[in-house]
C-alpha positions in Angstrom: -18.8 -56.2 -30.9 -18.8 -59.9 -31.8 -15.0 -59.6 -32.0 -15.0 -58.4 -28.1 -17.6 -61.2 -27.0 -14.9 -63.9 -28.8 -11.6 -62.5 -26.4 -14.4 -62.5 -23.7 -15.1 -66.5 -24.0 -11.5 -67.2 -24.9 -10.3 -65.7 -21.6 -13.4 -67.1 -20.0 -12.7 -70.2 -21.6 -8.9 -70.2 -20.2 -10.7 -69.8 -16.6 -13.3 -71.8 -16.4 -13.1 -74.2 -19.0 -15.3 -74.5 -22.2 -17.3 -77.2 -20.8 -18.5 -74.1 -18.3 -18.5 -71.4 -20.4 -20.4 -72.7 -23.8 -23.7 -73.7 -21.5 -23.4 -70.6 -19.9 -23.0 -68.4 -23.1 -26.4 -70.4 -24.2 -28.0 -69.6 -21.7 -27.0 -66.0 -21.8 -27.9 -65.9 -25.8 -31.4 -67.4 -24.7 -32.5 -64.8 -21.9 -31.2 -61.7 -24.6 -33.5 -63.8 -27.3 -36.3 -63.6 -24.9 -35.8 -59.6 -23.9 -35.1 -58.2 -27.8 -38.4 -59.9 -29.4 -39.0 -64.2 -28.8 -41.0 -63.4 -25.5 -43.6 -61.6 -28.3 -43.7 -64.1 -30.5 -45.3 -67.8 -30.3 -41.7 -69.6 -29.7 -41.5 -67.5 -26.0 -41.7 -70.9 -24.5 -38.2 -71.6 -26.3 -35.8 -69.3 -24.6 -37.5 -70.1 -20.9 -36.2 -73.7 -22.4 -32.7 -72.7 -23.3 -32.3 -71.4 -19.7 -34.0 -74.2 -17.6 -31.5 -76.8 -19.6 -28.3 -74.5 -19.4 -28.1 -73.3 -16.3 -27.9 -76.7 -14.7 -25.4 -77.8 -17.2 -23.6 -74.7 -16.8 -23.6 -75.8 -12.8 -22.5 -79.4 -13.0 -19.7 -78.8 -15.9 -17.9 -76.5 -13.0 -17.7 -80.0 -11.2 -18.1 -82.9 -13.3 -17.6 -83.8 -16.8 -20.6 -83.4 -18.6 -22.5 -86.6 -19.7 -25.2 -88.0 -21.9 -26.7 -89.0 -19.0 -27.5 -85.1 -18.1 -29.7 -85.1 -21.6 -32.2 -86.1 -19.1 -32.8 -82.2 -17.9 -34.0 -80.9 -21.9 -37.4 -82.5 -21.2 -37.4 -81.6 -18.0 -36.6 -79.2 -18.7 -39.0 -78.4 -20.9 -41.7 -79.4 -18.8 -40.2 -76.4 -16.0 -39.9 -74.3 -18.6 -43.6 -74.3 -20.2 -45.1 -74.1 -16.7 -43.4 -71.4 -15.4 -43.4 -69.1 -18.8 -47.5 -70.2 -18.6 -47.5 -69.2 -15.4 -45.6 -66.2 -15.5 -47.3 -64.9 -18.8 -51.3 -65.7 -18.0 -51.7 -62.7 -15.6 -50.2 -60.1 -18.3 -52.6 -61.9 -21.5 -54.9 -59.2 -21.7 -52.9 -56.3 -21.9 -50.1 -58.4 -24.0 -52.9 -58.9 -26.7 -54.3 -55.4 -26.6 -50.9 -54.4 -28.0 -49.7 -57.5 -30.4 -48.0 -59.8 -28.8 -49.1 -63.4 -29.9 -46.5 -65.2 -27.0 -47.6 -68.8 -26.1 -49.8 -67.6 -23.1 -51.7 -65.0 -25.1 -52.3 -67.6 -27.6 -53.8 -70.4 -25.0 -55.2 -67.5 -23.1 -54.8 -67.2 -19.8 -57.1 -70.0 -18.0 -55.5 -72.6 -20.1 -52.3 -71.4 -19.7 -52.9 -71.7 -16.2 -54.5 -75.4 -16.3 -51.4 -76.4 -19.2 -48.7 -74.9 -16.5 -50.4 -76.7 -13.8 -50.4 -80.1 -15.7 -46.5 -79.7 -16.6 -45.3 -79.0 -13.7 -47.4 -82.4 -12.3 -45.5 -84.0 -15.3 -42.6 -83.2 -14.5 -43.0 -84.2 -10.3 -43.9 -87.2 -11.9 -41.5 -87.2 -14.5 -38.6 -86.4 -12.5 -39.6 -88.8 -9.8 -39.7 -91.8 -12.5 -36.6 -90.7 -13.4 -34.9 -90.9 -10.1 -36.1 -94.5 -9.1 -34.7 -95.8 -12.1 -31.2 -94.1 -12.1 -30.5 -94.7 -8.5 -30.7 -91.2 -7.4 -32.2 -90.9 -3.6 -35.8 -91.1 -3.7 -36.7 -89.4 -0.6 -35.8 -86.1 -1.0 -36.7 -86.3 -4.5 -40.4 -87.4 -3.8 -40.6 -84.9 -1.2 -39.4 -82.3 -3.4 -41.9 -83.3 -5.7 -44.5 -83.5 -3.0 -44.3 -80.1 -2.1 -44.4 -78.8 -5.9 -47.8 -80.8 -5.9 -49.1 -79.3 -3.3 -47.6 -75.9 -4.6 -49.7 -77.0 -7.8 -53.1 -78.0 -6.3 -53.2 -74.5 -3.7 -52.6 -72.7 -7.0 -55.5 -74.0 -8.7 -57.9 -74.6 -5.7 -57.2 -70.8 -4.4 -57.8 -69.6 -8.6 -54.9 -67.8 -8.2 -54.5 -65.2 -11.0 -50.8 -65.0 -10.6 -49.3 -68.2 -9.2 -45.7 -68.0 -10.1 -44.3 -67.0 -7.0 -45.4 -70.3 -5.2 -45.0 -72.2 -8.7 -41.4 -70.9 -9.0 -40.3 -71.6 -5.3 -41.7 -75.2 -5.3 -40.4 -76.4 -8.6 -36.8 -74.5 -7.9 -37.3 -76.8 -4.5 -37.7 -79.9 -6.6 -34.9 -79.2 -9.3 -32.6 -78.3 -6.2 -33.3 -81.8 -4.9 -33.3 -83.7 -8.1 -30.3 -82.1 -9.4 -28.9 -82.5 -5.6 -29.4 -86.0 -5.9 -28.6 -86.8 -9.9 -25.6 -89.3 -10.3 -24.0 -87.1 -13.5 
């Protein structure tokens, strides 16, 4: 088997390029972490992580040479990653406990997992917007982007909305569409 994936990247590799085809590989190995066992365990959070981070690398090494600049998107990243696997997780916590899985939501439970997905995908709005400003990225759609993930946010929370992902994941895909739209790799 692992001698069939290595002629797969090398002819990948020839295609695409090994700037492409490493962050894409990464982000393949993270989402088949999460399926055969991490999404049980208390480092779920890390292969949501692996995906928010290599996907967009994935995307702008198809274009662009990839920078230190884009080291940027790992926290957040991060912060994308924690609200939406908190989000996600916090409707399924009962029934994930009843059969053994100690995952980060079942572990915060799911009304804090709620309130700590809320707060980091305010963070990263606020993060990402920050960000922006100071690297000379357009503002506007940026801190409308992020506007909208706010509002996203606060209807979540003020409707106690046991499963919020839907509107969570469309707003913050809206704002890392913009951001990323806007980055200057």
């Amino acid at each position: 088997m692992a001698g069939g994936v290595r002629v797969a990247q090398r002819a990948a590799s020839r295609c695409a390029g090994d700037a492409v085809v490493r962050p894409t590989l990464a982000g393949l190995g993270a989402g088949l972490a999460y399926n055969f066992g991490m999404r049980r365990t208390p480092l779920s959070l890390l292969p949501w992580w692996g995906g928010f981070v290599f996907l967009p690398l994935a995307a702008f090494a198809t274009s662009t040479p990839l920078t230190a600049h884009l080291l940027v998107l790992v926290p957040l990243g991060g912060l994308v990653a924690l609200g939406l696997h908190l989000a996600n997780g916090a409707p399924d916590v009962a029934g994930d406990r009843a059969v053994g899985h100690r995952s980060l939501p079942v572990l915060l439970g799911a009304s804090a997992a709620l309130r700590v997905a809320a707060a980091a995908l305010i963070g990263v709005a606020a993060a990402g917007s920050v960000v922006a400003l100071f690297d000379g990225q357009a503002l506007a759609p940026v801190a409308t982007a992020a506007g909208v993930l706010v509002i996203a946010v606060a209807y979540t929370l003020t409707r106690r909305l046991t499963r919020p992902f839907p509107y969570l994941a469309v707003a913050a895909t809206l704002f890392a569409a913009s951001w990323l739209a806007t980055l200057n790799p």
